[in-house]
mmCIF file of the N, C-alpha and C atoms, coordinates in Angstrom:
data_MODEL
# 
_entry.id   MODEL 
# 
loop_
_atom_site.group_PDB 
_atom_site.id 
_atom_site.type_symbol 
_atom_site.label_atom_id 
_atom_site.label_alt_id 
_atom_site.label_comp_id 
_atom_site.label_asym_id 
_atom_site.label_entity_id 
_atom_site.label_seq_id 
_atom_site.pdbx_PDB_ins_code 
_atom_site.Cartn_x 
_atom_site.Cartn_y 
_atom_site.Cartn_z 
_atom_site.occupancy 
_atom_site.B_iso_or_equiv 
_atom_site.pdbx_formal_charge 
_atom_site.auth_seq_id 
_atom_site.auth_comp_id 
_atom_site.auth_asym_id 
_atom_site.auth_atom_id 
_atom_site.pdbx_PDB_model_num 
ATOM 1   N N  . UNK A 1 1  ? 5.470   -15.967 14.769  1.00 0.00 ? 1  UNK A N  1 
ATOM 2   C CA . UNK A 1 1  ? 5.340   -16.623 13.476  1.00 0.00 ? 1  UNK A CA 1 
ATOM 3   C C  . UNK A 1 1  ? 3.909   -17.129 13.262  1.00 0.00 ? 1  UNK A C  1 
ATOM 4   N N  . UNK A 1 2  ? 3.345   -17.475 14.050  1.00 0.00 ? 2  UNK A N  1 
ATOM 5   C CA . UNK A 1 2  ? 2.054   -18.098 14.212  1.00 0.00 ? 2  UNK A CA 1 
ATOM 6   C C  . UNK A 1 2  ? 0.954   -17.141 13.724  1.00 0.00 ? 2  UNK A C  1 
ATOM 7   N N  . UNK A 1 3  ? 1.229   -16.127 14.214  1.00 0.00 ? 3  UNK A N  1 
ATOM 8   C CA . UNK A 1 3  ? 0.399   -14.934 14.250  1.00 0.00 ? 3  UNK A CA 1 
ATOM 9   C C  . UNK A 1 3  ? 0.248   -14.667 12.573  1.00 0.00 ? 3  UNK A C  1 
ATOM 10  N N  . UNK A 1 4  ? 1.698   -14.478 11.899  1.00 0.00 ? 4  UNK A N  1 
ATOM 11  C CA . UNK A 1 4  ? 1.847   -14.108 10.897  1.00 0.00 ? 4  UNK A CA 1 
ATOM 12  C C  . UNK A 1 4  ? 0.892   -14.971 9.658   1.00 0.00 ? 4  UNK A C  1 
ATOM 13  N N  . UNK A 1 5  ? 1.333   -16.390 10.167  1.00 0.00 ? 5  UNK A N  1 
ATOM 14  C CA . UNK A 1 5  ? 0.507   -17.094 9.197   1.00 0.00 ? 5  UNK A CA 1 
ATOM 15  C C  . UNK A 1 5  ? -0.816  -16.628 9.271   1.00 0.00 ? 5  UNK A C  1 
ATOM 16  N N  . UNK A 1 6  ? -1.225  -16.551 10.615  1.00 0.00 ? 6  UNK A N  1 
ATOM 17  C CA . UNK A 1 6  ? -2.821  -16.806 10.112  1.00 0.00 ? 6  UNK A CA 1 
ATOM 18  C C  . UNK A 1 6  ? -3.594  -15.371 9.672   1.00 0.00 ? 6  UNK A C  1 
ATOM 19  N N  . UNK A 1 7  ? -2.623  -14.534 10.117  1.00 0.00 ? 7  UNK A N  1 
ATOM 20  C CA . UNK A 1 7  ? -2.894  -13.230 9.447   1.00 0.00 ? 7  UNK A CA 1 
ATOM 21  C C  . UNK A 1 7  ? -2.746  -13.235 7.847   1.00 0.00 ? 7  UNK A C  1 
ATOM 22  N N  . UNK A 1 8  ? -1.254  -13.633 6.919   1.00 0.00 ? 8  UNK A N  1 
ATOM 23  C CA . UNK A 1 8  ? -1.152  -13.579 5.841   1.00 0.00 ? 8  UNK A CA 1 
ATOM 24  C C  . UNK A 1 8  ? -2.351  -13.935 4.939   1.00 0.00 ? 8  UNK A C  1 
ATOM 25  N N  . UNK A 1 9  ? -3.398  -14.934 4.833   1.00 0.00 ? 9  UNK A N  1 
ATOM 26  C CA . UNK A 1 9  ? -4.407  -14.269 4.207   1.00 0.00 ? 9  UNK A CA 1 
ATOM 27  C C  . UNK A 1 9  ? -5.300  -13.337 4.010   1.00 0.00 ? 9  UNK A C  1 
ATOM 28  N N  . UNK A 1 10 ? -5.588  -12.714 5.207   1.00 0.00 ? 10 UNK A N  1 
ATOM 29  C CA . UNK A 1 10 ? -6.252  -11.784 5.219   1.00 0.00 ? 10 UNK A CA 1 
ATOM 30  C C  . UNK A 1 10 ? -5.276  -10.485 4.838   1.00 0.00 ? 10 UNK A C  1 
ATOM 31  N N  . UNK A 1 11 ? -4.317  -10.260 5.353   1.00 0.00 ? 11 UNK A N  1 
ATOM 32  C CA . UNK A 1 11 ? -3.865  -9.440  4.409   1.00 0.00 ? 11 UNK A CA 1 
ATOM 33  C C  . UNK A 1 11 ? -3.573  -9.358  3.075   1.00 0.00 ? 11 UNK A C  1 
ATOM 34  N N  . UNK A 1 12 ? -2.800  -10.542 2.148   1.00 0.00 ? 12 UNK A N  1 
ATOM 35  C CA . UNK A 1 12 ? -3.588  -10.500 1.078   1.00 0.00 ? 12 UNK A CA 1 
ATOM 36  C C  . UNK A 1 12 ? -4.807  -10.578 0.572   1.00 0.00 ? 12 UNK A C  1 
ATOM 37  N N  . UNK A 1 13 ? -5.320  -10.719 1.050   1.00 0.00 ? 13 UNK A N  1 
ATOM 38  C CA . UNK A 1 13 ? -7.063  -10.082 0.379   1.00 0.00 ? 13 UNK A CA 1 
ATOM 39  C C  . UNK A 1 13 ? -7.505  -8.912  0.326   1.00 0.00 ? 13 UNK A C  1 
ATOM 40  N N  . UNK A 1 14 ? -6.903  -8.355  1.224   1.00 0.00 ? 14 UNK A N  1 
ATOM 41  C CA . UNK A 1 14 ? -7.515  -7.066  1.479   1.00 0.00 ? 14 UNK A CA 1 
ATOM 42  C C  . UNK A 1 14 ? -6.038  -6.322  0.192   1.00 0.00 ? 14 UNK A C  1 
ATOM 43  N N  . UNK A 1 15 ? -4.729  -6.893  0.166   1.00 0.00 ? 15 UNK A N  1 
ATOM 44  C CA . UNK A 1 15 ? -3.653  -6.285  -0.777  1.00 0.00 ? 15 UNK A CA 1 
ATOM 45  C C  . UNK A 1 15 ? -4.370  -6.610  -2.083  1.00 0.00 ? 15 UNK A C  1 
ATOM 46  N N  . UNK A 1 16 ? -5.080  -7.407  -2.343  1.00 0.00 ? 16 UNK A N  1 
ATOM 47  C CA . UNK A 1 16 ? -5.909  -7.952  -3.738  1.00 0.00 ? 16 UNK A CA 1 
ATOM 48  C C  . UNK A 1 16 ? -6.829  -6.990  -4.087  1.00 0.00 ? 16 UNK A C  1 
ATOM 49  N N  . UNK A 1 17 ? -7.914  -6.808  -2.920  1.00 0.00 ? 17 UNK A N  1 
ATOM 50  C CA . UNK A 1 17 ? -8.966  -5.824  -3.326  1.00 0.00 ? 17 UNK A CA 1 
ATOM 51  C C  . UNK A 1 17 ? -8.271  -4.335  -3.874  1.00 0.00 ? 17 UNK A C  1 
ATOM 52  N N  . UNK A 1 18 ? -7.523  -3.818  -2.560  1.00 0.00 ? 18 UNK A N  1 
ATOM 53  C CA . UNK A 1 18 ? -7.086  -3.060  -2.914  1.00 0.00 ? 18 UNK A CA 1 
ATOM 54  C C  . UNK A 1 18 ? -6.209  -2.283  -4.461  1.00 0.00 ? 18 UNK A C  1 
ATOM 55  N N  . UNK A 1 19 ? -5.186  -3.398  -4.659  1.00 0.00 ? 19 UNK A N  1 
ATOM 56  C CA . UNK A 1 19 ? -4.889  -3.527  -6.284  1.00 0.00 ? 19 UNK A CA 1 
ATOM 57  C C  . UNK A 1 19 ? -6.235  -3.270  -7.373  1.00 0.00 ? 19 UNK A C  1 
ATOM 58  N N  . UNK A 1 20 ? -7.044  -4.745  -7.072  1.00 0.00 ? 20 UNK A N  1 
ATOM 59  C CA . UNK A 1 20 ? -7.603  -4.319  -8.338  1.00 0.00 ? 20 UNK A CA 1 
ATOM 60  C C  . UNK A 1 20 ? -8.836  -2.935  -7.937  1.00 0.00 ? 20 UNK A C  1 
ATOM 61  N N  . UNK A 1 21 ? -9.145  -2.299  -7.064  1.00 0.00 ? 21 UNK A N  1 
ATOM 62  C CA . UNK A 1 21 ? -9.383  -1.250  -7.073  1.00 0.00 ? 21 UNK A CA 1 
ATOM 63  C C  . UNK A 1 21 ? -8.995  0.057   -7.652  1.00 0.00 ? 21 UNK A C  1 
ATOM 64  N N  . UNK A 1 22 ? -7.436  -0.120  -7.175  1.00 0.00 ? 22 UNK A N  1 
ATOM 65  C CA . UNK A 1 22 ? -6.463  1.128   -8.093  1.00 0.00 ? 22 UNK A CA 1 
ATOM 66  C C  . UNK A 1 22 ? -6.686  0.899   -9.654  1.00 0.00 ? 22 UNK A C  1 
ATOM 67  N N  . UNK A 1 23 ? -6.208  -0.192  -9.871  1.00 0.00 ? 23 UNK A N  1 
ATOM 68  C CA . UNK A 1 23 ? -6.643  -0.603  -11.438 1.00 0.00 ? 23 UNK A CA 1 
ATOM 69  C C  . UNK A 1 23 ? -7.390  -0.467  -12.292 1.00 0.00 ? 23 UNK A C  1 
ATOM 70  N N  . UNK A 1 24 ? -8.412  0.118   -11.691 1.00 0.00 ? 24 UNK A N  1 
ATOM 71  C CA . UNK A 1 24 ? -9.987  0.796   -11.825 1.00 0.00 ? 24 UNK A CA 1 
ATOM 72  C C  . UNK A 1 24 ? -9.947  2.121   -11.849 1.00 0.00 ? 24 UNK A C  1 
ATOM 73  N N  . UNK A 1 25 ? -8.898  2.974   -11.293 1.00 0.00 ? 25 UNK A N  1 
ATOM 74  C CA . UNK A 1 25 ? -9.002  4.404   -11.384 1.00 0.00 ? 25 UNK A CA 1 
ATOM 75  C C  . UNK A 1 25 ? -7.884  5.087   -12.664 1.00 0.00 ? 25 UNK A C  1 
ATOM 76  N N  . UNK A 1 26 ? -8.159  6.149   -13.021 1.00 0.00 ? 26 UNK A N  1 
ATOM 77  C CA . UNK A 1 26 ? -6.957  6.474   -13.835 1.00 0.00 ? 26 UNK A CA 1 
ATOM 78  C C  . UNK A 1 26 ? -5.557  6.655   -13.464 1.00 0.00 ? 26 UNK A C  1 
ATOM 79  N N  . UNK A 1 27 ? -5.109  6.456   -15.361 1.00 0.00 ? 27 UNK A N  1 
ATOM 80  C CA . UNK A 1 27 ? -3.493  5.996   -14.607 1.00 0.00 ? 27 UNK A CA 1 
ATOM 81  C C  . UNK A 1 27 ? -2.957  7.128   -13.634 1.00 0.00 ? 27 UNK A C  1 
ATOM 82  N N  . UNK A 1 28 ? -3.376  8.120   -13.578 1.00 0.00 ? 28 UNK A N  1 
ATOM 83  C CA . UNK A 1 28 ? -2.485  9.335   -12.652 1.00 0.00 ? 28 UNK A CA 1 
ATOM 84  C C  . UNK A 1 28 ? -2.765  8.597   -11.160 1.00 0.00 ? 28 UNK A C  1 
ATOM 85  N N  . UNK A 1 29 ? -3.759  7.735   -10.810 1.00 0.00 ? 29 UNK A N  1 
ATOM 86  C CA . UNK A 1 29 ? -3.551  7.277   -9.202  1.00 0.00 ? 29 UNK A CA 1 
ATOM 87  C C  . UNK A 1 29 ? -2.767  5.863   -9.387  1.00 0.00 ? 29 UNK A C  1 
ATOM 88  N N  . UNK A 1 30 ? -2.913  5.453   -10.673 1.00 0.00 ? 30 UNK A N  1 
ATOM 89  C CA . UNK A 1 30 ? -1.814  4.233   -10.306 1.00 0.00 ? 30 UNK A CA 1 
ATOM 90  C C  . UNK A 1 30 ? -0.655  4.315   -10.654 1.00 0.00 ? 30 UNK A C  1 
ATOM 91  N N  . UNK A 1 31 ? 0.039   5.845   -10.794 1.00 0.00 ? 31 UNK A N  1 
ATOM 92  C CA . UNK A 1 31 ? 1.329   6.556   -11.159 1.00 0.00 ? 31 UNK A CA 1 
ATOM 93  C C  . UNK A 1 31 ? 1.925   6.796   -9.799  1.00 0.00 ? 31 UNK A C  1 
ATOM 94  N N  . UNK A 1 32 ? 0.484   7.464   -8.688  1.00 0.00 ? 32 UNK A N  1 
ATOM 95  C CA . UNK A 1 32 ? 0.605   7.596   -7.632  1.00 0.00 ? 32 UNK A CA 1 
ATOM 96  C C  . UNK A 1 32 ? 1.078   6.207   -6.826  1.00 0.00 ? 32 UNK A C  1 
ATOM 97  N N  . UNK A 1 33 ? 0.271   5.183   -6.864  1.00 0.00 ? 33 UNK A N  1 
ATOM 98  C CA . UNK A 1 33 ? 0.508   3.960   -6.239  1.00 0.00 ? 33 UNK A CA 1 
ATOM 99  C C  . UNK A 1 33 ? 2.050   3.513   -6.463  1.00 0.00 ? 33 UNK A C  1 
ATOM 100 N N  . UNK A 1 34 ? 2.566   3.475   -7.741  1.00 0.00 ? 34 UNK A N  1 
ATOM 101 C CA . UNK A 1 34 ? 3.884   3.166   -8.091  1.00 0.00 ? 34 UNK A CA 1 
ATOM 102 C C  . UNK A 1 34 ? 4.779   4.115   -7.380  1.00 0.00 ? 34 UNK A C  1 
ATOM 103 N N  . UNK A 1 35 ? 4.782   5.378   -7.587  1.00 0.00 ? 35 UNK A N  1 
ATOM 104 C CA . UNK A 1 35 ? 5.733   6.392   -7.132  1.00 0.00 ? 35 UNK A CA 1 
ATOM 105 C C  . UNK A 1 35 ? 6.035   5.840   -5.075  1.00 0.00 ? 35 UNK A C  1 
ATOM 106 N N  . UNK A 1 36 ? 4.898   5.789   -4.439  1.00 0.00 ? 36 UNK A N  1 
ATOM 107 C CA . UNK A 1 36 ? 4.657   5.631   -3.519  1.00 0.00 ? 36 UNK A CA 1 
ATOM 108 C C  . UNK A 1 36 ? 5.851   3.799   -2.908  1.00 0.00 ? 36 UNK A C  1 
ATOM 109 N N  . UNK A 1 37 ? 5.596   3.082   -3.967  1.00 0.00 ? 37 UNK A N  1 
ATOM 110 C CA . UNK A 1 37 ? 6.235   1.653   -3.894  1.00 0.00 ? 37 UNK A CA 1 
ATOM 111 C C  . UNK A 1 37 ? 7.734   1.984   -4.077  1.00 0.00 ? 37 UNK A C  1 
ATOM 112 N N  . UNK A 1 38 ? 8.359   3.040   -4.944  1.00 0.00 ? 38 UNK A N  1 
ATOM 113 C CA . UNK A 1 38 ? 9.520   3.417   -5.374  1.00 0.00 ? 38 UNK A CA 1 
ATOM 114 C C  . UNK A 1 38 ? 10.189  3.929   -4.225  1.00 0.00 ? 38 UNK A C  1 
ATOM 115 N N  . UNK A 1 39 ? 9.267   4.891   -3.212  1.00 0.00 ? 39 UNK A N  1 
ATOM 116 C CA . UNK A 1 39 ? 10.068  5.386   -2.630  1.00 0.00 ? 39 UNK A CA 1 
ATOM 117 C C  . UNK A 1 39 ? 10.597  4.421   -1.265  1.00 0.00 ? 39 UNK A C  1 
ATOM 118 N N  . UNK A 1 40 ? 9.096   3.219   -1.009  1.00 0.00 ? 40 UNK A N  1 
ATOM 119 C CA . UNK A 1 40 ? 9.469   2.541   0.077   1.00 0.00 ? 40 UNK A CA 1 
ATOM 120 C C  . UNK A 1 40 ? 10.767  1.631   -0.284  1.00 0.00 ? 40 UNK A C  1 
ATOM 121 N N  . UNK A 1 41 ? 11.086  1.465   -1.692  1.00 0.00 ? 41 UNK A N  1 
ATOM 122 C CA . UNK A 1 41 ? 12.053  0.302   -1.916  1.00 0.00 ? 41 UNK A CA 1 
ATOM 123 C C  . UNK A 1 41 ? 13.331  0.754   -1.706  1.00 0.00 ? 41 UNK A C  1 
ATOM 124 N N  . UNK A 1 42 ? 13.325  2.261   -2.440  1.00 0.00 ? 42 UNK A N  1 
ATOM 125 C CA . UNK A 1 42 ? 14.558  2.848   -2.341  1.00 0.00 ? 42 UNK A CA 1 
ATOM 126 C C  . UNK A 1 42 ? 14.998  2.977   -1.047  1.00 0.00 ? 42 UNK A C  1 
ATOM 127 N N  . UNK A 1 43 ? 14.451  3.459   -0.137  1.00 0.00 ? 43 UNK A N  1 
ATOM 128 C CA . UNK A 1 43 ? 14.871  3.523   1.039   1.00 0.00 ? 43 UNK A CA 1 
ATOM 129 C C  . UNK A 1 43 ? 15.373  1.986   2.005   1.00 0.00 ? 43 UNK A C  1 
ATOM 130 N N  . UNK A 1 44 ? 14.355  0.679   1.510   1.00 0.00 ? 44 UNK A N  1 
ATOM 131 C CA . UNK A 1 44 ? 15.088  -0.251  2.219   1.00 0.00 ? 44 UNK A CA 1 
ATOM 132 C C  . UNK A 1 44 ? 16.376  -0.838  1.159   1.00 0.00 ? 44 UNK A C  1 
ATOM 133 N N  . UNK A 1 45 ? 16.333  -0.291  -0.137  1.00 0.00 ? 45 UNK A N  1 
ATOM 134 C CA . UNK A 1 45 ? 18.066  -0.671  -0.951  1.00 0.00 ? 45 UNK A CA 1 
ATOM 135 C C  . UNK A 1 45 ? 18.961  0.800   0.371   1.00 0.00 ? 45 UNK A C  1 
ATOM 136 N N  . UNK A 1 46 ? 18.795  1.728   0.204   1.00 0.00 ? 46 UNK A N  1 
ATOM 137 C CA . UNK A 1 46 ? 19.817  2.137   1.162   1.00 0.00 ? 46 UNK A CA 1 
ATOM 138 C C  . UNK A 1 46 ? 19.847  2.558   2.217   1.00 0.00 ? 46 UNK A C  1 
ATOM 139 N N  . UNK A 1 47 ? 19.404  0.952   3.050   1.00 0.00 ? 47 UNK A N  1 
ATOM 140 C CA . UNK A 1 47 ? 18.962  0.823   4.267   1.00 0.00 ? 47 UNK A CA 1 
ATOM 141 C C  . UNK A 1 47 ? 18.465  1.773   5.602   1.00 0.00 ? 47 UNK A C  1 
ATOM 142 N N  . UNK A 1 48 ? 17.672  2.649   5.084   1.00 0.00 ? 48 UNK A N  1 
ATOM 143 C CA . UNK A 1 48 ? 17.456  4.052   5.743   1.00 0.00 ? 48 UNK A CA 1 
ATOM 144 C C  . UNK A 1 48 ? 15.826  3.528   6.634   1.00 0.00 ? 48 UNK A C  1 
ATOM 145 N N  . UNK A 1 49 ? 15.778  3.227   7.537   1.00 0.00 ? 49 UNK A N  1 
ATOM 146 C CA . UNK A 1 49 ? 14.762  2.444   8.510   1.00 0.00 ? 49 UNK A CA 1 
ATOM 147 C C  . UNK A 1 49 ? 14.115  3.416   8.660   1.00 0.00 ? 49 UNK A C  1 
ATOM 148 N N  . UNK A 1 50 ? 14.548  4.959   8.949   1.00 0.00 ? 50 UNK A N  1 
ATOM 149 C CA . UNK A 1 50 ? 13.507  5.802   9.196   1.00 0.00 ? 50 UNK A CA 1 
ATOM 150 C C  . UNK A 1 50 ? 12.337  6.201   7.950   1.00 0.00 ? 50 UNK A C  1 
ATOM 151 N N  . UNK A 1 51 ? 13.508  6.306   7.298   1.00 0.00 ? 51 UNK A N  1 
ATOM 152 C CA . UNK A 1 51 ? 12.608  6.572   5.617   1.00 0.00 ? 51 UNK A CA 1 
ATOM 153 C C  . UNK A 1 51 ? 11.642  5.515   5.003   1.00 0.00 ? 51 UNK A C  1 
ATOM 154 N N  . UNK A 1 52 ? 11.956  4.315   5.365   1.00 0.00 ? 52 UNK A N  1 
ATOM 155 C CA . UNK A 1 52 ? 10.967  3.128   5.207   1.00 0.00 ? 52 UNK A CA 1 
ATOM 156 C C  . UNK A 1 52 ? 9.357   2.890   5.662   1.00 0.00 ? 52 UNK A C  1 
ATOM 157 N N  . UNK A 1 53 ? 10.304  3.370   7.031   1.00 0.00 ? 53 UNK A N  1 
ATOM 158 C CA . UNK A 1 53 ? 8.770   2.663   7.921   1.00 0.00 ? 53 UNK A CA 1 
ATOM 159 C C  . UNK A 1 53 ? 7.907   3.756   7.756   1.00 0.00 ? 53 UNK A C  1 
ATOM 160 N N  . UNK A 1 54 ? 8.258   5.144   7.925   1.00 0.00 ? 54 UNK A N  1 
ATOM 161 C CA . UNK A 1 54 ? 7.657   6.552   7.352   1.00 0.00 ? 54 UNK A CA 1 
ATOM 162 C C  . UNK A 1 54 ? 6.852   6.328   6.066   1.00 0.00 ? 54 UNK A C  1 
ATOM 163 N N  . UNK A 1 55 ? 7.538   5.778   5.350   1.00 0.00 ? 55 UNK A N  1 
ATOM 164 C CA . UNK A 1 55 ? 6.892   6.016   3.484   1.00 0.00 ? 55 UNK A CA 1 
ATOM 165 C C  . UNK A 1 55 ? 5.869   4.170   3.430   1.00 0.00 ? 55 UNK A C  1 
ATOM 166 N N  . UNK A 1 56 ? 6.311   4.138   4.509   1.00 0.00 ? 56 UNK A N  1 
ATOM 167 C CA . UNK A 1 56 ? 5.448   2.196   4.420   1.00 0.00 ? 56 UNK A CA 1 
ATOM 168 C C  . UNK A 1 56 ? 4.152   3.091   4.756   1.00 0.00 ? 56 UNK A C  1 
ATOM 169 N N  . UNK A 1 57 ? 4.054   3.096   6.268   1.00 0.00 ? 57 UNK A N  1 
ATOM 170 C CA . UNK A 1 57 ? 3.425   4.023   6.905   1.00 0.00 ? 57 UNK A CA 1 
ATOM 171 C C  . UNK A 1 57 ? 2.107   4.813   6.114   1.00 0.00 ? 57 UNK A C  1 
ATOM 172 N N  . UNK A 1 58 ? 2.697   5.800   5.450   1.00 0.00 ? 58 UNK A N  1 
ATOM 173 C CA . UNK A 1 58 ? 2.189   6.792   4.282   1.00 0.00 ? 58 UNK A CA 1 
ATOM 174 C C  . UNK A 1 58 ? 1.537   5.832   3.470   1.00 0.00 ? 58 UNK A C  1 
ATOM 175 N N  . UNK A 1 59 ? 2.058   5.281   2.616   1.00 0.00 ? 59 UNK A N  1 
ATOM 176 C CA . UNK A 1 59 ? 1.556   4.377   1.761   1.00 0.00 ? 59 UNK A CA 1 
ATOM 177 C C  . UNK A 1 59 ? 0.552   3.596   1.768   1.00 0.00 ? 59 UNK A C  1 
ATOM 178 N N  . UNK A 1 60 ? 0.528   2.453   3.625   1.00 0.00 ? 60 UNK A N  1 
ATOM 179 C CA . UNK A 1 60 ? -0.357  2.121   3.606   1.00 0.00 ? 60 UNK A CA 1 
ATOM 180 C C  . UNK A 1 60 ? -1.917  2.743   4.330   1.00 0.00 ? 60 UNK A C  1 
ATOM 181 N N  . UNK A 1 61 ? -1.658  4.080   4.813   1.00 0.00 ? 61 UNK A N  1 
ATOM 182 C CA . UNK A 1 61 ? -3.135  4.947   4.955   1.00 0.00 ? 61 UNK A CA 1 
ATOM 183 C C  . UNK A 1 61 ? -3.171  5.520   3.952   1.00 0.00 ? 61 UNK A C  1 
ATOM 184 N N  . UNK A 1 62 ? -2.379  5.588   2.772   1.00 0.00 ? 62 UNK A N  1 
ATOM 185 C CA . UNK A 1 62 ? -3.111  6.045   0.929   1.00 0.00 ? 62 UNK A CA 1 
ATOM 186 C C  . UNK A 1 62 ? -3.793  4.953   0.459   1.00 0.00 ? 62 UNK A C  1 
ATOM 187 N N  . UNK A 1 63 ? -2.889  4.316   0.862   1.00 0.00 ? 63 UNK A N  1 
ATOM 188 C CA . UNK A 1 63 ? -4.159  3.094   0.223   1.00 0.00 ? 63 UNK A CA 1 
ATOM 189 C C  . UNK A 1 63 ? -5.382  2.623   0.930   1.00 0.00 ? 63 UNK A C  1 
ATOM 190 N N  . UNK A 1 64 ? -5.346  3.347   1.990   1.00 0.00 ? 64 UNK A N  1 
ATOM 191 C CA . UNK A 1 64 ? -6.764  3.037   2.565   1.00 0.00 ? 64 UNK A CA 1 
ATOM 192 C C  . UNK A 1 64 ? -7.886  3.930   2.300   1.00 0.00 ? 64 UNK A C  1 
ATOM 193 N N  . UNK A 1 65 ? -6.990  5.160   2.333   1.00 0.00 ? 65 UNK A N  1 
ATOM 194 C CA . UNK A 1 65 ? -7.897  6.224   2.051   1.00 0.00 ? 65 UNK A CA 1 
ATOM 195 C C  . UNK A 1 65 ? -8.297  5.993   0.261   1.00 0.00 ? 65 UNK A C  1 
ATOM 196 N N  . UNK A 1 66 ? -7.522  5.796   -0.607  1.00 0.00 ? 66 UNK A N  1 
ATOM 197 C CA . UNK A 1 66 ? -7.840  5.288   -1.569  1.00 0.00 ? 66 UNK A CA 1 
ATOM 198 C C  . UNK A 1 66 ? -8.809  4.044   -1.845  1.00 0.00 ? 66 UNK A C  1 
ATOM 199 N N  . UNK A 1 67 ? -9.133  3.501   -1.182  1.00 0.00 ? 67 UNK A N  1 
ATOM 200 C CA . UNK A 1 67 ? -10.030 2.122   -1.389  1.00 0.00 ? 67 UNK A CA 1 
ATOM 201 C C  . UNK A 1 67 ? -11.334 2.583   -0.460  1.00 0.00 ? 67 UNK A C  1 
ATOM 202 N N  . UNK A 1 68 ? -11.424 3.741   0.134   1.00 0.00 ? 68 UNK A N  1 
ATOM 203 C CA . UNK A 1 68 ? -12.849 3.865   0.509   1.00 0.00 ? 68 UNK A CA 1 
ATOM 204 C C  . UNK A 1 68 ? -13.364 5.182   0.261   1.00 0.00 ? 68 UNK A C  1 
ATOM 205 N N  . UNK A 1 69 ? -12.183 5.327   -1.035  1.00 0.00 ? 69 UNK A N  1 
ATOM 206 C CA . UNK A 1 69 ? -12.699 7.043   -1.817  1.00 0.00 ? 69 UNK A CA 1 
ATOM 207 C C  . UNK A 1 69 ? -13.786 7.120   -2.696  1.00 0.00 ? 69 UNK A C  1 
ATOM 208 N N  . UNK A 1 70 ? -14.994 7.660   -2.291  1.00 0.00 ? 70 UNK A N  1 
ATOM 209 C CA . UNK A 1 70 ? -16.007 7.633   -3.075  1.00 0.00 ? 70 UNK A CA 1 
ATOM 210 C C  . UNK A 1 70 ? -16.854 7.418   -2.670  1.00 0.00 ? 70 UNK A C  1 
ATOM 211 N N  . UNK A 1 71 ? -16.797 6.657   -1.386  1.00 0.00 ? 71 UNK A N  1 
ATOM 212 C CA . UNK A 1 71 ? -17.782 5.458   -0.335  1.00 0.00 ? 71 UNK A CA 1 
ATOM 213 C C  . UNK A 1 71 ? -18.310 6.451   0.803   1.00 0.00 ? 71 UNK A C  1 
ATOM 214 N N  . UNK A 1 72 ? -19.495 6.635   0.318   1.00 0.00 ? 72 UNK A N  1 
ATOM 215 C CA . UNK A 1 72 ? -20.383 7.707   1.425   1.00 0.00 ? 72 UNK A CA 1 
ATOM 216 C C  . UNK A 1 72 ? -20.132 6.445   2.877   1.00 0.00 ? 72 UNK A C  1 
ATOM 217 N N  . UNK A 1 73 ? -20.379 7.453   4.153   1.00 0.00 ? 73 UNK A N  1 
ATOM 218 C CA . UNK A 1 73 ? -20.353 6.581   5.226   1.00 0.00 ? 73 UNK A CA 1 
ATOM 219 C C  . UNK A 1 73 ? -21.927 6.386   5.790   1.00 0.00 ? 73 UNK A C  1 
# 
């Protein structure tokens, strides 16, 4: 639990940047972002753990790869 707290800001910040980043691109990637949220929900409404953590998983290296798309290294 401890851990969690002191982590939870930093992960929202980085869930903040990320948002308003998408928000910034056209709607076809924030069609993508939604579709992507749909499928993780559906799967924990019918409690399917494999399908969750899989599409969590997915979701959250799209959104990474999405937030440093564009960004020469």
């Amino acid at each position: 639990r401890m851990v969690q707290r002191m982590l939870r800001p930093h992960v929202l910040a980085g869930m903040n940047v990320s948002r308003s980043l998408t928000l910034k691109r056209p709607e076809s990637s924030l069609r993508k972002v939604q579709d992507e949220h749909v499928v993780v929900v559906e799967a924990i409404r019918s409690r399917d753990a494999d399908t969750a953590t899989t599409s969590m998983r997915s979701h959250i290296l799209n959104a990474r790869h999405r937030m440093f798309e564009g960004v020469d290294s």
